[in-house]
VEXRO-410806 format. One line per 5 residues: number of its first residue (from 1); their letters; for each residue z, y, x of C-alpha. Coordinates in steps of 0.1 Angstrom, whole numbers, plus 5000, padded with zeros to 4 digits. Each point is the difference from the previous one (the first is absolute). Layout:
BEGIN
NUM> a> Z Y X; ...
***
This chain:
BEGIN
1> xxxxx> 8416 3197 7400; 4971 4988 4973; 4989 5026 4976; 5007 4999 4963; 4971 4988 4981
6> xxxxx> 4974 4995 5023; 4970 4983 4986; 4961 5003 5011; 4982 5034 4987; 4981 4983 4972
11> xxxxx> 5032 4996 4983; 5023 5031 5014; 5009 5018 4969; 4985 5033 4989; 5024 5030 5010
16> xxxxx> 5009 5016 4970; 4988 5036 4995; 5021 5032 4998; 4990 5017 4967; 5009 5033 4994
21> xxxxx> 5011 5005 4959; 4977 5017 4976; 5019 5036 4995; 4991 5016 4966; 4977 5027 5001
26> xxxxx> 5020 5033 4986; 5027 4987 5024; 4971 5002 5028; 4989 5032 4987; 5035 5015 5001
31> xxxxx> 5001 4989 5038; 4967 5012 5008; 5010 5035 4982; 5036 5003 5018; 4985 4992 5037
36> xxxxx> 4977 5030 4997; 5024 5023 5005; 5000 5014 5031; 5030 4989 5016; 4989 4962 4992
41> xxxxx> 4962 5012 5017; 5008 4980 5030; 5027 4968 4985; 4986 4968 5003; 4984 4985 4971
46> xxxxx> 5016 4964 5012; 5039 4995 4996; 5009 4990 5041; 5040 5002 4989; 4998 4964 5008
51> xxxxx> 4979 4993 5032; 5023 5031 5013; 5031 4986 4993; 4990 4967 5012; 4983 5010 5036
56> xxxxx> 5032 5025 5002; 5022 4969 4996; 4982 4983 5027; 5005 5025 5023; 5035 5003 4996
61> xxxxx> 5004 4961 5005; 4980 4998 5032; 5019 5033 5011; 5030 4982 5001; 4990 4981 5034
66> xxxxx> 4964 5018 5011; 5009 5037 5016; 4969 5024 4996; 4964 4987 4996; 4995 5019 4967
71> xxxxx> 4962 5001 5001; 4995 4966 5014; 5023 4991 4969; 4978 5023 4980; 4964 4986 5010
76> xxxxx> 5018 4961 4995; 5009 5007 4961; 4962 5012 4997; 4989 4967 5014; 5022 4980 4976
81> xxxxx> 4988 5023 4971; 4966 5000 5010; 5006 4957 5001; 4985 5003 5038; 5007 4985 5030
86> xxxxx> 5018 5017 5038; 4994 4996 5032; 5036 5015 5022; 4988 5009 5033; 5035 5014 5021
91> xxxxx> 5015 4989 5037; 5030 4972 4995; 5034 5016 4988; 4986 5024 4977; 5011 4982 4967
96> xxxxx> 4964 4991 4988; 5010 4967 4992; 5033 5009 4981; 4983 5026 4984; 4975 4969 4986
101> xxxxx> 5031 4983 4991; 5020 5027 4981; 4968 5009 4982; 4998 4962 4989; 5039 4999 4989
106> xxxxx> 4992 5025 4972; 4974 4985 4982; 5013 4970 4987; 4972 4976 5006; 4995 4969 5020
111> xxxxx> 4997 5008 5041; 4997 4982 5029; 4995 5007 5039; 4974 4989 5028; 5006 5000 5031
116> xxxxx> 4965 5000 5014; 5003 4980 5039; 4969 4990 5019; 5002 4963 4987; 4995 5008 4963
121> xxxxx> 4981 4985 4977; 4981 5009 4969; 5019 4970 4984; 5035 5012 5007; 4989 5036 4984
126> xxxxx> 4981 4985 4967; 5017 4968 4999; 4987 4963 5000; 4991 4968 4981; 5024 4974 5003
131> xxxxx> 4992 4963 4988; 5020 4982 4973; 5007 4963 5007; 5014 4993 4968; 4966 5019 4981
136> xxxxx> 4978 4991 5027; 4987 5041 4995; 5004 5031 5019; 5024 5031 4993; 4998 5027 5012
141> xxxxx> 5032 5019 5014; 4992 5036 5000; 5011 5021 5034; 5019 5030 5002; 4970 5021 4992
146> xxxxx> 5012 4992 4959; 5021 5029 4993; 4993 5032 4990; 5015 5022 5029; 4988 4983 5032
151> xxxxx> 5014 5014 5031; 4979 4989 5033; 5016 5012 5031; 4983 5003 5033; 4967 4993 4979
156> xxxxx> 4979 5004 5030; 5013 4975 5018; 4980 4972 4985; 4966 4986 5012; 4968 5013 4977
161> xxxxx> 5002 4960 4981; 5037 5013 4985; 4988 5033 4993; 4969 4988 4981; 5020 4985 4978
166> xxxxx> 5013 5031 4988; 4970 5014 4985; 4994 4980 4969; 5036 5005 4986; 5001 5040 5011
171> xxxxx> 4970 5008 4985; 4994 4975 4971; 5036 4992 4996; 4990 4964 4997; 5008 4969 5023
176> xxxxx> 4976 4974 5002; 5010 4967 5016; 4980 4968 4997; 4974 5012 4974; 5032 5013 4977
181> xxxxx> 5001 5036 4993; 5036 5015 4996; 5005 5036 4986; 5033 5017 5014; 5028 5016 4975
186> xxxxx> 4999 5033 4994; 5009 5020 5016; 4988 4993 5037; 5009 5018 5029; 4990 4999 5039
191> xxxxx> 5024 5017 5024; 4990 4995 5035; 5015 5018 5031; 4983 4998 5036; 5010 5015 5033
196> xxxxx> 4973 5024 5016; 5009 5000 5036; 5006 4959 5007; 4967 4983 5012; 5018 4965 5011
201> xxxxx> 4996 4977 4977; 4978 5019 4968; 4970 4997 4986; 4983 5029 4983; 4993 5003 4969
206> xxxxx> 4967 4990 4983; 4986 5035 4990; 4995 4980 4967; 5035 4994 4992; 5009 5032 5011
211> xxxxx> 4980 5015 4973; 5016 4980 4973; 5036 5023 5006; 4998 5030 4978; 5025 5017 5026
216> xxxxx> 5003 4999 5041; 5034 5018 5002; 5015 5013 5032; 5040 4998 5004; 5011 5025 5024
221> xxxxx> 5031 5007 5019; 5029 5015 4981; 5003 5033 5005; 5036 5015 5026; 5021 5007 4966
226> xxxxx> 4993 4967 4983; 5004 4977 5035; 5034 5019 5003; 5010 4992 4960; 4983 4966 5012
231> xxxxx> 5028 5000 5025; 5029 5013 4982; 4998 4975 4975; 4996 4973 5020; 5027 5012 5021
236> xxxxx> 5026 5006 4965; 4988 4965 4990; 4975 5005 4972; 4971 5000 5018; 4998 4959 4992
241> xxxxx> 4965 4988 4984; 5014 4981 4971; 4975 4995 4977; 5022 4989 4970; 5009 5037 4998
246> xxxxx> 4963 5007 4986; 4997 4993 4963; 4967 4990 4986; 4983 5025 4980; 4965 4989 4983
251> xxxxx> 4997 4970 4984; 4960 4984 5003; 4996 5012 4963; 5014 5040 5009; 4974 4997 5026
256> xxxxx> 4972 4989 4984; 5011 5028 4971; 5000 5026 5028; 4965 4989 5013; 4987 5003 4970
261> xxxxx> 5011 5033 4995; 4988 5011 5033; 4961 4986 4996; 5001 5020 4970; 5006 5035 5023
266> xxxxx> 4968 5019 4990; 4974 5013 5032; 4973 5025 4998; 4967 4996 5009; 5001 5025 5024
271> xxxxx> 5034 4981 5022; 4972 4967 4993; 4978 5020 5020; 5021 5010 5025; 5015 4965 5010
276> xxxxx> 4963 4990 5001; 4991 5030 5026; 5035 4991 5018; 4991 4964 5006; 4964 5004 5001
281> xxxxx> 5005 5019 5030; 5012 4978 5025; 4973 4982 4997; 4981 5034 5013; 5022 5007 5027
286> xxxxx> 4992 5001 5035; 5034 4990 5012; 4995 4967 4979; 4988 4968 5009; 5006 4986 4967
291> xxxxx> 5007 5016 4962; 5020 4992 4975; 4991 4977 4973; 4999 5009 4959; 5030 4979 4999
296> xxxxx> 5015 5030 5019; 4985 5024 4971; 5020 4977 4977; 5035 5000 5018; 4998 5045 5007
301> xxxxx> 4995 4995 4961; 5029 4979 4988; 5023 5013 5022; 4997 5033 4994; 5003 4990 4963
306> xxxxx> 5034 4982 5007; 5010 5034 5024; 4993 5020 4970; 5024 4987 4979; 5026 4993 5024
311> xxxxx> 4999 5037 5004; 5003 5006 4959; 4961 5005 4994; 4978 4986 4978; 4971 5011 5024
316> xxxxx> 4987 4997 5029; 4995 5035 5026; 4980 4999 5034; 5036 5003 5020; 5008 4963 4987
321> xxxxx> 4964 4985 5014; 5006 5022 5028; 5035 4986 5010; 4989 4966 4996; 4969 4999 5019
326> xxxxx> 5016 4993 5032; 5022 4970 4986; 4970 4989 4983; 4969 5008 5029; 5018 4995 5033
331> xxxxx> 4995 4964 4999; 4964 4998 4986; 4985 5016 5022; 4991 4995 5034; 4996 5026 5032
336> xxxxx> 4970 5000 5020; 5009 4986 5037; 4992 5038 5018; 5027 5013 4971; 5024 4978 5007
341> xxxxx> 4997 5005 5039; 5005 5036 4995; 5035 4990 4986; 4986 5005 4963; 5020 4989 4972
346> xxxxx> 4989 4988 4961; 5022 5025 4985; 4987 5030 5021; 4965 4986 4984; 5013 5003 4964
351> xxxxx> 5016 5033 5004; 4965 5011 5011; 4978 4987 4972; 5027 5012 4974; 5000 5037 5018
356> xxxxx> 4960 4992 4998; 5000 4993 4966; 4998 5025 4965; 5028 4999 4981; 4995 5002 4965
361> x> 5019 5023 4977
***
């Protein structure tokens, strides 16, 4: 599948920019002077009718075929709204992989699938230059890394040679291939899954390319009500994964609209401050070997911009950096080897520094 449009970065077409329209000042004024009453004290100063009805529509549609998994759908929304990329971490059978799948059904956007294998190489992820008898020249036939939601399953089964070439288009969103640089469309997505328990056959991952996911999300097991409605629909026969029942929802212009909504979420100072303290401490801690980066600072701050207003608010409060701050630390960091022979665990560490930490008011 060969994207639309793809030409090298020096001529990729400026995105066009969301403006908001100029509203008239007494009509301002008259909004301003009816939100001070005090049952508006607390209503959001940005309209989220949209974004709500939107994210509510994609739950409904991946409802249709995924039982349960409400904050794992939850924290996946924030990544797409936040325009980050995750990491799904879960033993086999646990629907990580349709879960990827459904989520890239209701955007209605280019997507492709990797199945990452020992054998891999970077050319059949970025693609390769193929040469023209006829024009005695070289094209260049781009890889299944040229869409905008890129699922990669089994990521960590690749040597370190695949998975370096993974870092250029994560973080820069660019592909360059014999001196060419390519940008990607917008929007562009990473969804990668990996089983924890298999050793045969995987390679870990670079703690660089880690860092490029905003998210490292853990799929559980379904709890004993929704295994049994797991059961009883397969059992009455609508328990089928049939992905033409999911509609698509967003369209890549809705989502760059959304996005653009979200980076405008205002933040205090004093939540700044607090993500700062948050990530600055694990680089403090004596359980930890290694601390997270600023580029961790960056992703507690954009996603808890994008929770915000999944949630209805035009703000962001210390519960939103707090509930992402295991999805967003747990794979930045890194446990000294005494901690992780006494059975220690990354999340245990962040629940400590964020019990450690002030929280502002």
């Amino acid at each position: 599948m060969e994207p639309e449009n793809l030409d090298p970065i020096s001529q990729s077409p400026t995105p066009a920019s969301f403006e908001t329209p100029a509203i008239p000042v007494a009509a301002e004024t008259a909004a301003s002077a009816a939100a001070t009453g005090p049952e508006n004290a607390f209503a959001p100063r940005t309209d989220f009718a949209r974004l709500t009805a939107q994210t509510e529509a994609i739950r409904t549609e991946i409802g249709k075929i995924i039982v349960g998994q409400t904050d794992l759908l939850e924290l996946l929304l924030t990544a797409v709204l936040a325009d980050g990329h995750v990491l799904l971490e879960g033993v086999p059978g646990v629907a990580k992989t349709l879960m990827a799948k459904l989520l890239a059904r209701t955007l209605a956007v280019p997507f492709s699938r990797i199945q990452f294998t020992p054998d891999l190489m970077p050319s059949d992820v970025l693609g390769t230059s193929v040469f023209r008898q006829n024009k005695a020249d070289f094209e260049f036939r781009p890889g299944p890394i040229f869409a905008s939601v890129v699922l990669i399953d089994e990521i960590n089964r690749a040597p370190a040679k695949t998975q370096s070439a993974l870092f250029e288009v994560m973080e820069e969103r660019t592909v360059t291939q014999d001196g060419t640089t390519y940008a990607m469309q917008e929007p562009f997505l990473v969804l990668a899954t990996q089983n924890p328990v298999e050793q045969e056959g995987t390679y870990r991952l670079p703690e660089a390319q880690l860092d490029r996911f905003l998210f490292k999300l853990h799929v559980g097991y379904p709890t004993l009500a929704e295994e049994v409605q797991i059961l009883q629909g397969h059992h009455s026969g609508f328990g089928g994964t049939n992905l033409e029942a999911v509609q698509p929802i967003l369209s890549a212009a809705d989502l760059a609209q959304l996005r653009q909504q979200v980076r405008q979420q205002r933040v205090e100072a004093n939540i700044l401050e607090y993500i700062a303290k948050l990530v600055g401490q694990t680089r403090a801690h004596k359980s930890l070997y290694l601390g997270a980066s600023p580029r961790a600072s960056l992703a507690l701050l954009n996603g808890a911009k994008a929770l915000a207003a999944l949630r209805g608010r035009d703000f962001v409060t210390p519960e939103d950096v707090q509930f992402l701050a295991p999805s967003v630390l747990r794979h930045r960091i890194m446990l000294t080897p005494e901690r992780e022979m006494e059975g220690g665990t990354p999340d245990e560490v962040v629940k400590q520094i964020i019990q450690s930490v002030e929280v502002p008011r």
